[in-house]
Backbone as CSV, one residue per row, in Angstrom:
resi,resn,N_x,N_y,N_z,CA_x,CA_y,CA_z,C_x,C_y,C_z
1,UNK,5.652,-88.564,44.922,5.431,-88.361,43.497,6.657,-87.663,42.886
2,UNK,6.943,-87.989,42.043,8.305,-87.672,40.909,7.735,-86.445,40.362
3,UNK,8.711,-85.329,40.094,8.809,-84.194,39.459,8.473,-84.678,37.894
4,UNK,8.586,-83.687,37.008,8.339,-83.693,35.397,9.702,-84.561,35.213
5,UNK,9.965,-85.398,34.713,11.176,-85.538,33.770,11.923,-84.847,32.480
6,UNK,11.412,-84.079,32.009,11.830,-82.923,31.317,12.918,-81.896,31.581
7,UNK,12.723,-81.769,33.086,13.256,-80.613,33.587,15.038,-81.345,33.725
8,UNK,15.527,-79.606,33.562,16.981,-80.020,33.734,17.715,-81.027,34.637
9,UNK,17.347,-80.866,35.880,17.769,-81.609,37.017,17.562,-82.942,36.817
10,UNK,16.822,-83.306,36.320,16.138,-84.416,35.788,17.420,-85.765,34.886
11,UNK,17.882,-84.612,33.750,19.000,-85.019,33.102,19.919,-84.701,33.287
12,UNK,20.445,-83.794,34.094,21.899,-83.794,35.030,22.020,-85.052,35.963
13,UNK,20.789,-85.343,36.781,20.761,-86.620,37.532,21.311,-87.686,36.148
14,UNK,20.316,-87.862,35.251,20.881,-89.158,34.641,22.063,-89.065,34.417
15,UNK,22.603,-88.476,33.447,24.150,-88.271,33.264,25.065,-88.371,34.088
16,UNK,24.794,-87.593,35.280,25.387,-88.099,36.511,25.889,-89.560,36.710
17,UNK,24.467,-90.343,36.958,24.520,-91.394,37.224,24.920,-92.438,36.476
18,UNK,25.066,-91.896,34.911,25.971,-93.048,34.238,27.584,-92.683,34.473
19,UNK,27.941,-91.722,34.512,29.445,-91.649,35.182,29.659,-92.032,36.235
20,UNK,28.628,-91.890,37.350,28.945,-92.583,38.936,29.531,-94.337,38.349
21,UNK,27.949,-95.021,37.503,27.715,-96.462,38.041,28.907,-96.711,36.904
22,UNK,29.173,-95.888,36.065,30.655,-96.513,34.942,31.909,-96.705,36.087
23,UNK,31.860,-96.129,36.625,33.245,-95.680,37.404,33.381,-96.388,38.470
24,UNK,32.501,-96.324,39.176,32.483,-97.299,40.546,31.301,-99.064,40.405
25,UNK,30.547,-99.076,39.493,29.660,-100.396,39.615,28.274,-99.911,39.944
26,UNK,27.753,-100.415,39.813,25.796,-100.122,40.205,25.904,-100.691,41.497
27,UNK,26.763,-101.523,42.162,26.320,-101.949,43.729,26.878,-100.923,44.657
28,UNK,28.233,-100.502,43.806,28.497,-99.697,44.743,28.334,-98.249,44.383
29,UNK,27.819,-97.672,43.805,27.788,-96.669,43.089,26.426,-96.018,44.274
30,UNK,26.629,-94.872,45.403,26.322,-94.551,46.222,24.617,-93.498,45.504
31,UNK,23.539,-92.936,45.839,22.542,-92.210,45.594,23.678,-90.643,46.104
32,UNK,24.419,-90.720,46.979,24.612,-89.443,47.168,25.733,-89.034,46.666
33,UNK,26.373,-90.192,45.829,27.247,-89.894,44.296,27.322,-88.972,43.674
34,UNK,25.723,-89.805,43.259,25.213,-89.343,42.306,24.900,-87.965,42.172
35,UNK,24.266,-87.681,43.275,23.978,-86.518,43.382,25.129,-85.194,43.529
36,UNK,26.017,-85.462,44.056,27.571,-85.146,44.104,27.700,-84.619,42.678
37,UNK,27.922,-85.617,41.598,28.559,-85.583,40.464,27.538,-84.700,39.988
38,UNK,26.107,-84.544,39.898,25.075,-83.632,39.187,25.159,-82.487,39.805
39,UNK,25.506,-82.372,40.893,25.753,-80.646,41.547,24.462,-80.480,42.261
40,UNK,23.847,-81.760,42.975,22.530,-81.218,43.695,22.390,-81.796,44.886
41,UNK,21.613,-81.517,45.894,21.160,-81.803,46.647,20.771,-83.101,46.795
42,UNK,21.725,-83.989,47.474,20.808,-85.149,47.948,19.478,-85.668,48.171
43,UNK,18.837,-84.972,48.939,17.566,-84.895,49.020,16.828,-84.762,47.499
44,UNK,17.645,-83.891,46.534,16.783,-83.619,45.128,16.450,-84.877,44.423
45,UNK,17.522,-85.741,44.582,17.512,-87.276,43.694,15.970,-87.729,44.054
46,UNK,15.923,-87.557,45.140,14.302,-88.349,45.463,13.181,-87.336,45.043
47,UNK,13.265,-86.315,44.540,12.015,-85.551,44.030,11.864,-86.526,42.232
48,UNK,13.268,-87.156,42.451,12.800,-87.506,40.455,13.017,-88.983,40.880
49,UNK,13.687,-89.581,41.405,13.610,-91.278,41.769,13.060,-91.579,42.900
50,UNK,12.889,-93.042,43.254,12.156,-93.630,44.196,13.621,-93.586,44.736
51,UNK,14.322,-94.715,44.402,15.711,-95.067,44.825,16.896,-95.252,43.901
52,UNK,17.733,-96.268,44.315,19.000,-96.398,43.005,18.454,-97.186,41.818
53,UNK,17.577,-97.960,41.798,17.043,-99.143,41.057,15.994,-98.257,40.142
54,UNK,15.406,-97.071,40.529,14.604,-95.853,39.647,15.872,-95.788,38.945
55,UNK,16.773,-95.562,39.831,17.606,-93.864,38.286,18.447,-95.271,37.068
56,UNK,18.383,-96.208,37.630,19.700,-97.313,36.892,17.845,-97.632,35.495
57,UNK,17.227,-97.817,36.205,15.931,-98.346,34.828,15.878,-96.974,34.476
58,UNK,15.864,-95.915,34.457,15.316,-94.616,33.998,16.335,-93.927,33.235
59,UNK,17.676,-94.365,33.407,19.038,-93.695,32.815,18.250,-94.357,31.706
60,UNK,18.353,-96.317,31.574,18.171,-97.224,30.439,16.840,-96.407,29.547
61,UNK,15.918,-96.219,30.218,14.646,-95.884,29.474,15.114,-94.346,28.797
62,UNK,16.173,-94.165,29.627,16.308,-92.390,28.982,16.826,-92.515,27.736
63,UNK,18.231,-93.046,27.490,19.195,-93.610,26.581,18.300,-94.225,25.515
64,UNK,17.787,-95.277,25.732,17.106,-95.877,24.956,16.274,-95.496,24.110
65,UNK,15.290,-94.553,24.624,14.338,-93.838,23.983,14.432,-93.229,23.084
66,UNK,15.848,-92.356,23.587,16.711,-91.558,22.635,17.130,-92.185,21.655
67,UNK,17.865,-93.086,21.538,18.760,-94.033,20.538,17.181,-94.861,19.708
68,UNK,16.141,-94.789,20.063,14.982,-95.640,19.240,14.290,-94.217,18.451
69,UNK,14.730,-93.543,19.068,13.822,-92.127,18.141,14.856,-91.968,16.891
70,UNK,16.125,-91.879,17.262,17.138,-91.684,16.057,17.106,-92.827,14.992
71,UNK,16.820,-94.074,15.336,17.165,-95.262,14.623,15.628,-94.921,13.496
72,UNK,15.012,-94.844,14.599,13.969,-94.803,13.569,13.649,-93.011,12.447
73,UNK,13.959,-92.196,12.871,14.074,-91.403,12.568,15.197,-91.763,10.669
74,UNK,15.974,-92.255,11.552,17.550,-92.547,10.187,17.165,-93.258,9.036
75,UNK,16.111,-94.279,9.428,15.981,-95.972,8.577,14.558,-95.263,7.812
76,UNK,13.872,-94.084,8.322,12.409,-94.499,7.454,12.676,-93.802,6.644
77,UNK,13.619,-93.319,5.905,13.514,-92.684,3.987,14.323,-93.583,3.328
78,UNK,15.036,-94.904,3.883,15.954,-95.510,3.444,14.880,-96.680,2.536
79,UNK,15.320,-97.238,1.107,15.323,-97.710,0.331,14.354,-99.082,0.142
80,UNK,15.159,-99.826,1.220,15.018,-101.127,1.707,15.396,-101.730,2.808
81,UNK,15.371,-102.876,3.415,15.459,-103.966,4.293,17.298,-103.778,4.502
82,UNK,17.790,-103.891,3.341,19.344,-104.078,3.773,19.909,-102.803,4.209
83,UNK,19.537,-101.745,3.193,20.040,-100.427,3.665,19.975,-100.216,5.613
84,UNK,18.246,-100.704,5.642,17.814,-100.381,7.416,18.691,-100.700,8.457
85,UNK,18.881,-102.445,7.735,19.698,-103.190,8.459,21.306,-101.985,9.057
86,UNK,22.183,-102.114,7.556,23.149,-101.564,7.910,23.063,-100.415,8.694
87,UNK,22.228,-99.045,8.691,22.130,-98.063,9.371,22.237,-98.361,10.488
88,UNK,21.180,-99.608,11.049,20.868,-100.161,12.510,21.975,-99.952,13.069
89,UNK,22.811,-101.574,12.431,24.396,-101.776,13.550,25.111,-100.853,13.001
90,UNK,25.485,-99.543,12.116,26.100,-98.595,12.598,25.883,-97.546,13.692
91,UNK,24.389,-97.661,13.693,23.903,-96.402,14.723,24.163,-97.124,16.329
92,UNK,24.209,-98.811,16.074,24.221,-98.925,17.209,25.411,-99.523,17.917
93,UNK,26.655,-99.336,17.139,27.889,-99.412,17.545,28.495,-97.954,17.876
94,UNK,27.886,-96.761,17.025,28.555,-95.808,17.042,27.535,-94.840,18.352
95,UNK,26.891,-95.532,18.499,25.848,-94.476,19.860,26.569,-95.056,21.526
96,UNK,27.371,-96.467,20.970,27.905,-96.803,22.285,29.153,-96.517,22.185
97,UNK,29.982,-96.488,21.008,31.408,-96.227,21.328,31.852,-94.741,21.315
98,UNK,30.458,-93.917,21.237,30.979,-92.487,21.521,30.628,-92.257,22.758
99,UNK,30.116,-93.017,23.693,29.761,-93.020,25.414,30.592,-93.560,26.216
100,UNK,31.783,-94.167,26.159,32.049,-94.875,27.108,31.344,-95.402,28.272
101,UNK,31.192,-94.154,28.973,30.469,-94.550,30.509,28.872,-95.719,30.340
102,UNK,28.555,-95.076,28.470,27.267,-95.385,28.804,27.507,-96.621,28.129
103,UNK,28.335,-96.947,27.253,28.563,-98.499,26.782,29.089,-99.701,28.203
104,UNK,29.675,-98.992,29.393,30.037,-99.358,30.196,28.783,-99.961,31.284
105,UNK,28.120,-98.966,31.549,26.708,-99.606,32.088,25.842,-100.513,31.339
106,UNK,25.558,-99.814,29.991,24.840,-100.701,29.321,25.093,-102.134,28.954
107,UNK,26.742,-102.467,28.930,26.817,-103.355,28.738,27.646,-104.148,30.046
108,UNK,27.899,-104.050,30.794,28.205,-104.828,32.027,27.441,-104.457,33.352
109,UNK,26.962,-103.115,33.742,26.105,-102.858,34.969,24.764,-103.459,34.742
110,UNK,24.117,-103.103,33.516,22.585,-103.555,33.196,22.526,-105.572,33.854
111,UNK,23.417,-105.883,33.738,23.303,-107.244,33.339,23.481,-108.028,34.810
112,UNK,24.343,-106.751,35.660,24.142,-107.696,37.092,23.296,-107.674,37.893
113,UNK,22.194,-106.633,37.590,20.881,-106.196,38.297,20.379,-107.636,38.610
114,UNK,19.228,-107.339,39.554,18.203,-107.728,40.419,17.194,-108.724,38.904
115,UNK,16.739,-109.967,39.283,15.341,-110.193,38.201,14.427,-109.091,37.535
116,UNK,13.790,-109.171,39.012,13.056,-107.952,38.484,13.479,-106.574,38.118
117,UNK,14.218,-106.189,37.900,15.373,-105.045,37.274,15.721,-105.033,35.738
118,UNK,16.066,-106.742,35.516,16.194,-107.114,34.551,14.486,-107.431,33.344
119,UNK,13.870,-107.475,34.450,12.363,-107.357,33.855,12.202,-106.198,32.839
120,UNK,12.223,-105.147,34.057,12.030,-103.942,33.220,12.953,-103.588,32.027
121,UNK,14.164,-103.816,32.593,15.337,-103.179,31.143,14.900,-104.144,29.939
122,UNK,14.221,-105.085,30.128,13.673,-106.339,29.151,12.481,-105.689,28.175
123,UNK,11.981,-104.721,29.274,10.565,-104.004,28.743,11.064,-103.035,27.758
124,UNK,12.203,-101.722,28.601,12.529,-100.802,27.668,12.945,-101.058,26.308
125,UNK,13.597,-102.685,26.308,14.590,-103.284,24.795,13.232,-103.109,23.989
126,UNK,11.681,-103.734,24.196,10.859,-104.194,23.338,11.236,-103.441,22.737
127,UNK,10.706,-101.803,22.296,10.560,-100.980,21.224,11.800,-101.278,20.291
128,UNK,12.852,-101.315,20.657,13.971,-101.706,19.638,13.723,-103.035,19.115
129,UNK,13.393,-103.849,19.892,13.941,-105.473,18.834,12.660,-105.626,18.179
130,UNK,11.618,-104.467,18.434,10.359,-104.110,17.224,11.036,-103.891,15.675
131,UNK,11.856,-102.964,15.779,12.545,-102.275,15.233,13.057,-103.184,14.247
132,UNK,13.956,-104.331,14.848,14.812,-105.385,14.114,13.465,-105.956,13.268
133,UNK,12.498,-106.467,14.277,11.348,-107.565,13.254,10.754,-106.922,12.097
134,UNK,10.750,-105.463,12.399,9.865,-104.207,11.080,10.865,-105.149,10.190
135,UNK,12.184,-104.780,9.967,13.401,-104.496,9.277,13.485,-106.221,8.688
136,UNK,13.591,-107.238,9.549,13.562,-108.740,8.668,11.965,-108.475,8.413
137,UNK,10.979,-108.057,8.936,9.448,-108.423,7.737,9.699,-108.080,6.603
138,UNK,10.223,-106.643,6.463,10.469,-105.727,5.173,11.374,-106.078,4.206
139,UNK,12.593,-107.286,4.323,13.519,-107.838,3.636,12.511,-109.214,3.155
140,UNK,11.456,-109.565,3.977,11.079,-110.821,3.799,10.259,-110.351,2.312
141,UNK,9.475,-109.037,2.717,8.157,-108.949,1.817,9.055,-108.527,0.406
142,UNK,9.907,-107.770,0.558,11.055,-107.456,-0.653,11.386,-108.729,-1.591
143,UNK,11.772,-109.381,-0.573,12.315,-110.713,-1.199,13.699,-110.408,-1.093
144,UNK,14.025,-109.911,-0.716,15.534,-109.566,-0.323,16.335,-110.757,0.638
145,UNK,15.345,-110.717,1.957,15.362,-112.047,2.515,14.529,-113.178,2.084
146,UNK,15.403,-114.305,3.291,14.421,-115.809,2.710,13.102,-115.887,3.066
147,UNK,12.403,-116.484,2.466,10.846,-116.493,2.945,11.103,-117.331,4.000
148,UNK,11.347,-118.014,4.245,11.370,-119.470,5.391,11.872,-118.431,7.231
149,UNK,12.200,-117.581,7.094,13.261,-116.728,8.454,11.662,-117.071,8.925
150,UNK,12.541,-117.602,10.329,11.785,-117.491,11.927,12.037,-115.938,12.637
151,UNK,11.211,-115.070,12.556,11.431,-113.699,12.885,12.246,-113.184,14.557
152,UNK,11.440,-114.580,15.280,11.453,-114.283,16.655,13.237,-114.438,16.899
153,UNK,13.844,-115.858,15.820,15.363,-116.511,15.990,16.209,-115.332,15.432
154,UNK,15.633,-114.901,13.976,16.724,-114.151,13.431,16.693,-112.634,14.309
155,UNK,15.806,-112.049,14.924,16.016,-111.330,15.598,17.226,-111.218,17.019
156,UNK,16.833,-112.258,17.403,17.641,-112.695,18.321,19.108,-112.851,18.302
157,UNK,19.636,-113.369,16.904,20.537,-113.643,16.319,21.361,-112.125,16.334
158,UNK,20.401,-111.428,15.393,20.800,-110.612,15.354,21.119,-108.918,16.281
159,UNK,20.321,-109.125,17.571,20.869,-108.411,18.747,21.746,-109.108,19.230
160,UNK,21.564,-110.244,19.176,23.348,-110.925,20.484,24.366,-110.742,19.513
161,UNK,24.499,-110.669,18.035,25.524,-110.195,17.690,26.062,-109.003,18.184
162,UNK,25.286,-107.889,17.714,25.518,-106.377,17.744,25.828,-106.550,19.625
163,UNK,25.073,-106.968,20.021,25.387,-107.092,22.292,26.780,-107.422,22.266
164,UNK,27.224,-108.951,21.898,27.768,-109.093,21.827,28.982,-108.493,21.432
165,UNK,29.413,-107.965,20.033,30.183,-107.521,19.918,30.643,-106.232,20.794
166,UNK,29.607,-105.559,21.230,29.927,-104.058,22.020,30.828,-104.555,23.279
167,UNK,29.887,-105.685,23.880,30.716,-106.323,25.079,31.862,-106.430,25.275
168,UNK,32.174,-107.652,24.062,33.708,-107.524,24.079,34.450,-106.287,23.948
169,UNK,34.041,-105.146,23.062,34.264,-104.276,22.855,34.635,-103.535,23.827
170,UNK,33.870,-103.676,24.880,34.322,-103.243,26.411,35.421,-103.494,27.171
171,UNK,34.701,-104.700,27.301,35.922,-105.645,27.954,37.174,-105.270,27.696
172,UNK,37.497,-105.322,26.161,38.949,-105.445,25.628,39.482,-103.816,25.701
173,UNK,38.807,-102.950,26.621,38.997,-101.508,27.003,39.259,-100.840,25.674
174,UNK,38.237,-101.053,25.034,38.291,-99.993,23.910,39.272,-100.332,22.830
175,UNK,39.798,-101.253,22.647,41.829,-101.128,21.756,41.018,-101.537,20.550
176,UNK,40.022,-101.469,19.808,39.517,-101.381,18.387,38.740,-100.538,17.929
177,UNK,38.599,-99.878,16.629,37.700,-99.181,16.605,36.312,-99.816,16.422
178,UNK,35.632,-100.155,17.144,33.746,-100.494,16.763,33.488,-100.273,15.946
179,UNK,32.998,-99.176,15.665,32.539,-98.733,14.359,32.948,-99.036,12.946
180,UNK,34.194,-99.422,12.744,34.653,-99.780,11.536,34.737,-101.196,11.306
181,UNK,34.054,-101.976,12.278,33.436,-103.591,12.229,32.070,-103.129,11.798
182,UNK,31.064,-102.477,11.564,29.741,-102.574,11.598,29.381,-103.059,9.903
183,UNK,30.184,-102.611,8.980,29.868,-102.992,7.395,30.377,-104.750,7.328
184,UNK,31.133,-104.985,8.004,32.025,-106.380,7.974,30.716,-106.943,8.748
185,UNK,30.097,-106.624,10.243,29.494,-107.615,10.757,27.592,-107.043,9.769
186,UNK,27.368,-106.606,9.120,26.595,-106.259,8.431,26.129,-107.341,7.291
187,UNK,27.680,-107.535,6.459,28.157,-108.594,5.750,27.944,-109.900,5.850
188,UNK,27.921,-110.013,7.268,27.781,-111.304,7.620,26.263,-111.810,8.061
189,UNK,25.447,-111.045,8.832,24.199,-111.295,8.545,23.616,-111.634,7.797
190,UNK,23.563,-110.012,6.883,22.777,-110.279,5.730,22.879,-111.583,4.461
191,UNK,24.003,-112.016,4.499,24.791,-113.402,3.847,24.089,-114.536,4.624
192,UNK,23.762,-114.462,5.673,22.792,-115.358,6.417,21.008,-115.404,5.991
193,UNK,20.881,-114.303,5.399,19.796,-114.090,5.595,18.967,-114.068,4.246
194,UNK,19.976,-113.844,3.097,19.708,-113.848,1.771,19.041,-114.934,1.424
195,UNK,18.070,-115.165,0.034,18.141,-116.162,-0.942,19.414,-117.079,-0.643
């Protein structure tokens, strides 16, 4: 049985472990790394994970959780549908390009996992791409957007952009600023999405 997740050790492990799996890969990225880099006891990793495949879904669920409390936190005094929108892909270019390590996992370690690995990180996304459908219903009922949007497509559309772009963003080791694409790729959606 797993300790509280609350507790410090808890989030020294995660943190840890997104600098291990940034630096070295999730295959090779060792449990006693990890534990290395957090300042604990080997043995401690297993009072809060099962194994490596716990802490790699549990970093995601940690991160995530976090970044869905803020988004939503940011967007609910905002105006309308477009305002939400834009907040979105700024919060969510600028929550990865101030992480490195964690734009680094999130966007190339997450993706070489196991099926069932990929199951779960599939599970943690729901609450966010909730998030996106609130945000096109609320442009739809406005009239801001078109009545005709397929919720399930334009959603879709609109995370593989924002994925997308971070990716490359990676890839190309950082040499742009992210964040100062988010009003430009903002632009371009919503121009999709209008009347």
């Amino acid at each position: 049985m797993t300790l509280n997740k609350t507790k410090p050790k808890y989030k020294q492990i995660i943190e840890a472990a997104v600098v291990v799996i940034a630096e070295n890969g999730y295959h090779s990225s060792r449990v006693s790394k990890i534990a290395e880099q957090a300042g604990v006891a080997d043995g401690t990793i297993y009072l809060y994970f099962k194994n490596k495949e716990d802490i790699l879904v549990s970093l995601f669920k940690e991160k995530m959780g976090q970044f869905i409390e803020r988004i939503s936190a940011s967007i609910k005094n905002l105006g309308n549908a477009d305002e939400k929108l834009r907040q979105l892909i700024r919060m969510h270019f600028r929550q990865l390009s101030e992480d490195h390590n964690l734009a680094v996992v999130a966007q190339l370690e997450l993706r070489q996992s196991n099926l069932e690995l990929r199951f779960q990180i599939n599970e943690v996304l729901k609450p966010y791409t909730m998030i996106i459908d609130e945000i096109i219903e609320e442009g739809m009922e406005q009239s801001i957007f078109r009545q005709d949007l397929h919720i399930p497509l334009v959603r879709q559309m609109i995370f593989g952009t924002l994925d997308e772009m971070v990716t490359t963003w990676v890839m190309k080791d950082h040499k742009y600023d992210l964040l100062s694409l988010a009003d430009e790729v903002h632009k371009l959606i919503i121009n999709g999405l209008k009347k």
